[in-house]
Structures are given as structure tokens and as C-alpha cells.
BAMARLO-582950 format. One record per residue (C-alpha): x, y, z; residue number from 0. Coordinates in steps of 0.02 Angstrom, whole numbers, padded with zeros to 5 digits. Example, Ala and Ser with C-alpha at 12.3 -4.5 7.8 and 13.67 -1.06 7.14 Angstrom:
00615	-00225	00390	0
00684	-00053	00357	1
This chain:
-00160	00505	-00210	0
-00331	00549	-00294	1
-00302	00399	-00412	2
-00274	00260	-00283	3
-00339	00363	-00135	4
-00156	00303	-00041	5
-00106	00458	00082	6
00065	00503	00030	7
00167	00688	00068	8
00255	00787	-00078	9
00432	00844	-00067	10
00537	00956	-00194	11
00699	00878	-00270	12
00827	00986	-00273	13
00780	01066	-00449	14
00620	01124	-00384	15
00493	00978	-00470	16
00364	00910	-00340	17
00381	00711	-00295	18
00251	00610	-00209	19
00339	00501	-00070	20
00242	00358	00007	21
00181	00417	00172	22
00307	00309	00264	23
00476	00273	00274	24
00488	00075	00216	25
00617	-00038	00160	26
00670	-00020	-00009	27
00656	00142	00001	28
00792	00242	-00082	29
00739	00425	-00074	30
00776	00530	00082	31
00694	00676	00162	32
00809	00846	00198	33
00792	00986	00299	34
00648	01100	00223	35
00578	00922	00114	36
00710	00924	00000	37
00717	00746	-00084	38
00875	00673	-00093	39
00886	00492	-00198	40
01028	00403	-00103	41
01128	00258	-00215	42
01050	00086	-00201	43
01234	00036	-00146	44
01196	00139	00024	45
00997	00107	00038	46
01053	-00065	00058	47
01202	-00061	00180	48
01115	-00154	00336	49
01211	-00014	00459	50
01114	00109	00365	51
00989	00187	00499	52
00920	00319	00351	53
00718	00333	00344	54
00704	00314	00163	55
00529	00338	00068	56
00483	00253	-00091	57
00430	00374	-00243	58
00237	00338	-00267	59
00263	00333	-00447	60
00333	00161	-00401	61
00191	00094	-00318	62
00030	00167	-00360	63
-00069	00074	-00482	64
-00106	00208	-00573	65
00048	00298	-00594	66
00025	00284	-00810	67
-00127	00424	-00746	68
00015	00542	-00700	69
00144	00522	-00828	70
00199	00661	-00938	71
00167	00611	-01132	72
């Protein structure tokens, strides 16, 4: 991120728009990664099943400090 300087990895949701994903999978993560880096957001209902074996990555819009940097006016 050159705002925070975190290392994170960009996927595409499924309409094409680029999303910065933490670099690792973490808990309370509720986006996950397809085939080709295709973000998927999975419902909080399954991110938080404890049988759920998913890798799921956190948006760094939610974390980074300095997300309001990045936002769209």
C-alpha cells in the first residue's frame, strides 16, 4: 500500500473493479480468492462457521489507516 507501506495483492471482483486484499489470509476475513484472483465476498454467516476451512482475506480498505486517501468522492 503506498499510503501505509503494508504489502497487500490485488484481485478483480467479479465485475472487473480491482480490490486490495491484505497479504494474508486471517481471521475475520470474509473475502475469498478464486481461480484466476477472482474475489468472492462469502456471507459473514459462513466466514464464521468454525468447520469452515476457507482462507479468507480481509479488504485493505478495512484496515489501512489511510483508506479515506483512496476513497472515491
Amino acid at each position: 500500500c503506498r499510503a501505509c507501506n503494508a504489502t497487500i495483492i490485488w484481485a478483480k471482483t467479479a465485475a472487473g473493479k480491482a480490490m486490495p486484499l491484505n497479504e494474508m489470509p486471517e481471521p475475520g476475513g470474509n473475502v475469498r480468492l478464486e481461480d484466476g484472483g477472482i474475489a468472492v465476498t462469502v456471507p459473514k454467516a459462513i466466514a464464521e462457521l468454525p468447520e469452515n476451512d476457507l482462507k479468507l482475506y480481509k479488504s485493505h480498505f478495512a484496515t489501512c489507516p489511510q483508506a479515506h486517501k483512496f476513497r472515491s468522492k
